[in-house]
N, C-alpha and C positions, 0 to 999 in steps of 0.2 A: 489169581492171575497177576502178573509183575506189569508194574509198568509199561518197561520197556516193552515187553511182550505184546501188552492191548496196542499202543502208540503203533507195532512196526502190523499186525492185524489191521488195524483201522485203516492204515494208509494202502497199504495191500489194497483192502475191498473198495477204497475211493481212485484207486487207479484201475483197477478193474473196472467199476462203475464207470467213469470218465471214458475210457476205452470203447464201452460199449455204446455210450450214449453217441460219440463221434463214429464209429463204423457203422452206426442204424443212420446218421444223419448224411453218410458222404454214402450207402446204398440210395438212400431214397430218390437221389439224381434221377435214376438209373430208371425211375419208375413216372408215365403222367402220372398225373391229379387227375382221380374220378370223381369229385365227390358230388354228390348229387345226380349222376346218374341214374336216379330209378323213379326219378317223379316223371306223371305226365304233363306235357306242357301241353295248353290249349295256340290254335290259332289261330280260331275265330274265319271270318272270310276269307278263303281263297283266294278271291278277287283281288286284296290288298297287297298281292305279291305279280310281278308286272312280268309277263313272258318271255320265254327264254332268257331269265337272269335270274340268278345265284343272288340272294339276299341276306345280308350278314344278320343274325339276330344274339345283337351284344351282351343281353342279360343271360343268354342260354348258351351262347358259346356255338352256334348254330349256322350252319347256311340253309338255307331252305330254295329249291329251286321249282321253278313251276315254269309246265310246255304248255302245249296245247291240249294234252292227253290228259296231265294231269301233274302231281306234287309228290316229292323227294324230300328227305333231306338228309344232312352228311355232317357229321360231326367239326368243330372249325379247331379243333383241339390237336397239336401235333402229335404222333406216337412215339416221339423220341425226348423228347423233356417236358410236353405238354406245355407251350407256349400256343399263341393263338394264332393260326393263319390265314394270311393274306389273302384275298385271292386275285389271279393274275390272267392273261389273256387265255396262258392255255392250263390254268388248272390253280392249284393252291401255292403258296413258299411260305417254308417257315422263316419270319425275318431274324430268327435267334441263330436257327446251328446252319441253316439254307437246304434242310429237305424239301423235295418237291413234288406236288403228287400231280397227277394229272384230274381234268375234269369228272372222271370216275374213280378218282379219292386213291387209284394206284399211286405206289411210291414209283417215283421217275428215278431220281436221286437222290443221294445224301445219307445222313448216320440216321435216318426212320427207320424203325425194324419190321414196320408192319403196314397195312394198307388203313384207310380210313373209315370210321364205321358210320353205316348205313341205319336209319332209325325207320323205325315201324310210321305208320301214317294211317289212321285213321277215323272213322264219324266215330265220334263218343255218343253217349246214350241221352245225350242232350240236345245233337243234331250239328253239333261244333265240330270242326275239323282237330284231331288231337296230337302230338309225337310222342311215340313211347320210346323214352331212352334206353329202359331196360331189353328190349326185345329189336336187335338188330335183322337186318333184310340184306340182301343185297343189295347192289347198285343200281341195278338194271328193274328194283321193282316200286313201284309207288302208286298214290294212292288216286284213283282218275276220279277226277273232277267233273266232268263232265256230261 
């Protein structure tokens, strides 16, 4: 093979490559960050979460809400760039793009594509209260405490 030949081959597959590495990275926008989604998290006492209020849990990315009946919780993760949100009198905002969901994780407004997920709740086999990230619920169901 000549030279010139390999030299204009090589640059070829390194603009290709380059190419590709920038179109996987300006798609991934486009996508949250799940990662860690399928471990269980413990929560130990129910009690430690105070009535009628939405409690932000920062290492999990989590709200967790508890009534009278019983314990929820709902993801704090947006569905449109996966920044973290806020929550607000009547529901979530993302403080990045300004989606907004309402108190039952619906999108109200904004560039969200999708509603909020709802996480599994229940006694683990140690007697601990637990959240399965992997196994979503609805909104409307949780785990009674009572």
């Amino acid at each position: 093979m000549e030279r010139r030949s390999f030299i204009g081959k090589a640059a070829i597959s390194l603009v290709t490559f380059a190419g590709a590495v920038a179109a996987i990275s300006y798609l991934r926008q486009f996508f949250p960050r799940l990662a860690g989604e399928k471990r269980r998290i413990a929560l130990g006492d129910p009690r430690r979460f105070p009535v009628d209020t939405f409690t932000f849990l920062e290492e999990h990315k989590l709200y967790v809400y508890r009534d009278h009946e019983g314990i929820k919780t709902v993801s704090a993760i947006c569905t449109h760039l996966g920044c973290i949100l806020e929550k607000s009198i009547d529901g979530f905002e993302c403080p990045c793009h300004g989606s907004c969901y309402n108190n039952e994780g619906e999108v109200q407004s904004g560039p969200a594509p999708r509603d909020l997920a709802w996480y599994s709740v229940r006694r683990g086999a140690d007697g601990k209260i637990v959240i399965n990230p992997g196994e979503r619920v609805s909104s409307d169901e949780k785990f009674l405490s009572s």
